[in-house]
C-alpha positions in Angstrom: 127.5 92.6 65.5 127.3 95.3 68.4 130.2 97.0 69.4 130.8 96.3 73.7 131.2 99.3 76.3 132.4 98.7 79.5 131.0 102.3 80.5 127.1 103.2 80.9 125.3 104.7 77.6 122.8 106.6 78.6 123.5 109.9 77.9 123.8 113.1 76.9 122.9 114.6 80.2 122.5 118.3 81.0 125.4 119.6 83.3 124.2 121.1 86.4 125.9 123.2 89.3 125.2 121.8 93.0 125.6 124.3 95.4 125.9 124.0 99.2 127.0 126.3 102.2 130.4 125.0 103.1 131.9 127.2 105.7 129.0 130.2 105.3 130.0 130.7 102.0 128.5 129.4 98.8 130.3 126.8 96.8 129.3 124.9 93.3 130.7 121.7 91.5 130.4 120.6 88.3 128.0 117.2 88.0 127.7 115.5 85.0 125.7 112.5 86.0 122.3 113.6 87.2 119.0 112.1 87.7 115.8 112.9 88.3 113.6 109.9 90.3 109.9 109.4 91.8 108.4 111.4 88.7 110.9 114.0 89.2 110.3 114.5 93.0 113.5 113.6 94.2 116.8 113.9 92.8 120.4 111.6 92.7 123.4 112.1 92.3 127.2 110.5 92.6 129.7 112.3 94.0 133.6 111.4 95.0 133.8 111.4 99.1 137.3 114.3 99.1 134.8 117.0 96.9 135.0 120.1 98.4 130.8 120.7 98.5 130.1 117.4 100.2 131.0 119.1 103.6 128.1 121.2 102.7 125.5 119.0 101.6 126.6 117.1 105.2 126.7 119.7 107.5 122.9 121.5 106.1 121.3 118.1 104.9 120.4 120.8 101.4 121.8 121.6 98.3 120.3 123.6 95.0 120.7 121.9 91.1 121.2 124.5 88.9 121.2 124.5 85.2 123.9 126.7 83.6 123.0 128.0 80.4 125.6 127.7 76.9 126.7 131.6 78.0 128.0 130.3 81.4 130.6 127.6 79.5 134.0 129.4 81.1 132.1 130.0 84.9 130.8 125.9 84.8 134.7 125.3 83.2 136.3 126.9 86.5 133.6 125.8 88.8 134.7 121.8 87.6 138.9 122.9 87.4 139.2 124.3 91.2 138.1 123.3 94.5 136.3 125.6 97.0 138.8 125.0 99.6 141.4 127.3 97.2 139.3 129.3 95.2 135.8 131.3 96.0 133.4 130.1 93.4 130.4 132.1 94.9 132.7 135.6 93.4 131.4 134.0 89.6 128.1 134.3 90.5 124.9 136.2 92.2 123.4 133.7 94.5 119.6 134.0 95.8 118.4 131.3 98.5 114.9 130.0 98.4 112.2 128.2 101.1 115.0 126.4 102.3 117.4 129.2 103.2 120.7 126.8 103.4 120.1 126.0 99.2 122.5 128.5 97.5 121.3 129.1 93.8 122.7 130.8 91.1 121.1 133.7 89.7 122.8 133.8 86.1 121.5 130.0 86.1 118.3 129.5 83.7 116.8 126.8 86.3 117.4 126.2 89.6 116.0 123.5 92.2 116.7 123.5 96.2 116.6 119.9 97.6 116.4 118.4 101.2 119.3 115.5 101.5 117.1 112.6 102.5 119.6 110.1 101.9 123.2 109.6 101.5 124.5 106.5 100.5 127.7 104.8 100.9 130.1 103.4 98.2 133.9 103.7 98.6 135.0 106.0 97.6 132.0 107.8 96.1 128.6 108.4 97.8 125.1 108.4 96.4 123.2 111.5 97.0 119.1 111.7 97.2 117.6 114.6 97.3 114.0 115.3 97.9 113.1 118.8 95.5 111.2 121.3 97.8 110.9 123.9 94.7 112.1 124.8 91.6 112.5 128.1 89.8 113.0 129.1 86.3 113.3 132.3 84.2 110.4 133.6 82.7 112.2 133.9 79.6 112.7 130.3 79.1 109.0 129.5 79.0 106.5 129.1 76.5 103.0 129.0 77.1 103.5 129.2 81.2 106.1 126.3 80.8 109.7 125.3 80.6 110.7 125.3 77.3 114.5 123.9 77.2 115.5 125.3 73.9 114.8 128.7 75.3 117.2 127.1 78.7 120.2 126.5 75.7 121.6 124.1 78.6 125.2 122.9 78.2 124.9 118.6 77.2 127.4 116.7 78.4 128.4 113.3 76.3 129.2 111.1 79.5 129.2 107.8 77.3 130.9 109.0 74.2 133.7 111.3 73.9 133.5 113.3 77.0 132.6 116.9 75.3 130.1 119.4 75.5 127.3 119.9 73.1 124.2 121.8 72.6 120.6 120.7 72.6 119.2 120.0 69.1 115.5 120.7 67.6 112.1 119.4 68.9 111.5 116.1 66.8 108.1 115.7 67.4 105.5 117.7 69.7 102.4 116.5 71.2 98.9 116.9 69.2 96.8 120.1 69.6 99.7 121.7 70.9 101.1 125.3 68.5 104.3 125.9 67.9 105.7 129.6 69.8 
């Protein structure tokens, strides 16, 4: 017999840093649940209605995604321990802006993705946020053969239904036919 969870399975998920403009200056906050949707054109995630960045994401209608790498572990640790409205979380990193111009994303970040808010949705005392990805970038470094190669990324994995830690990402299993090895 199967052991019951109350609590959704599906994980590991990569942690990511969503940045917004909240009072012209740069903030980030730790997400841990994170999905891609519509073939990876558009984004979603959850996020508790007192955070800090939502003003942001309100107020400009963007945001950026960015994936920290394993070397940014104590930045992501303080970016998900203090709010903006106390602590400057744009002084842990360099920030570049993209197309959009209102996306701040991380420089130090492997990957990074600025997003249009095209819908918010309401759910007390959370909110639902969809985000329609105008571009992504990624550092040259991380690819192989001219594309993104995520063990080069060495994202931090977050185990949202199991024990609540971080972890690394593991070796490739399996890899399509025709395709070499770098």
């Amino acid at each position: 017999m199967k052991q019951e969870f109350k609590e959704n399975l599906l994980s590991p998920l990569p942690v990511v840093l969503v940045g917004a403009m909240v009072k012209d200056r740069p903030n980030y906050l730790v997400i841990g649940y994170i999905s891609p949707f519509n073939f990876g054109k558009h984004i979603f995630f959850s996020l508790y209605k007192k955070r800090y960045t939502r003003i942001g994401i309100h107020e400009k209608k963007t945001f950026s995604v960015n994936v920290p790498s394993e070397d940014l572990l104590a930045e992501t640790n303080i970016c998900g321990s203090k709010s903006g409205r106390d602590f400057d979380k744009s002084s842990l990193f360099d920030t570049f802006y993209g197309e959009l111009k209102t996306a701040p994303m991380i420089r130090q970040c492997p990957i990074n993705m600025e997003c249009e808010a095209t819908e918010i949705l309401d759910y007390d005392p959370n909110e639902g946020i969809i985000g329609r990805v105008v571009k992504s970038y990624a550092d040259p470094q991380c690819l192989t053969d001219g594309k993104l190669d995520w063990r080069k990324v060495h994202p931090i994995i977050w185990a949202t239904g199991g024990d609540f830690n971080y972890y690394r990402l593991g070796e490739r299993i399996s890899q399509e036919e025709g395709k070499t090895e770098s």
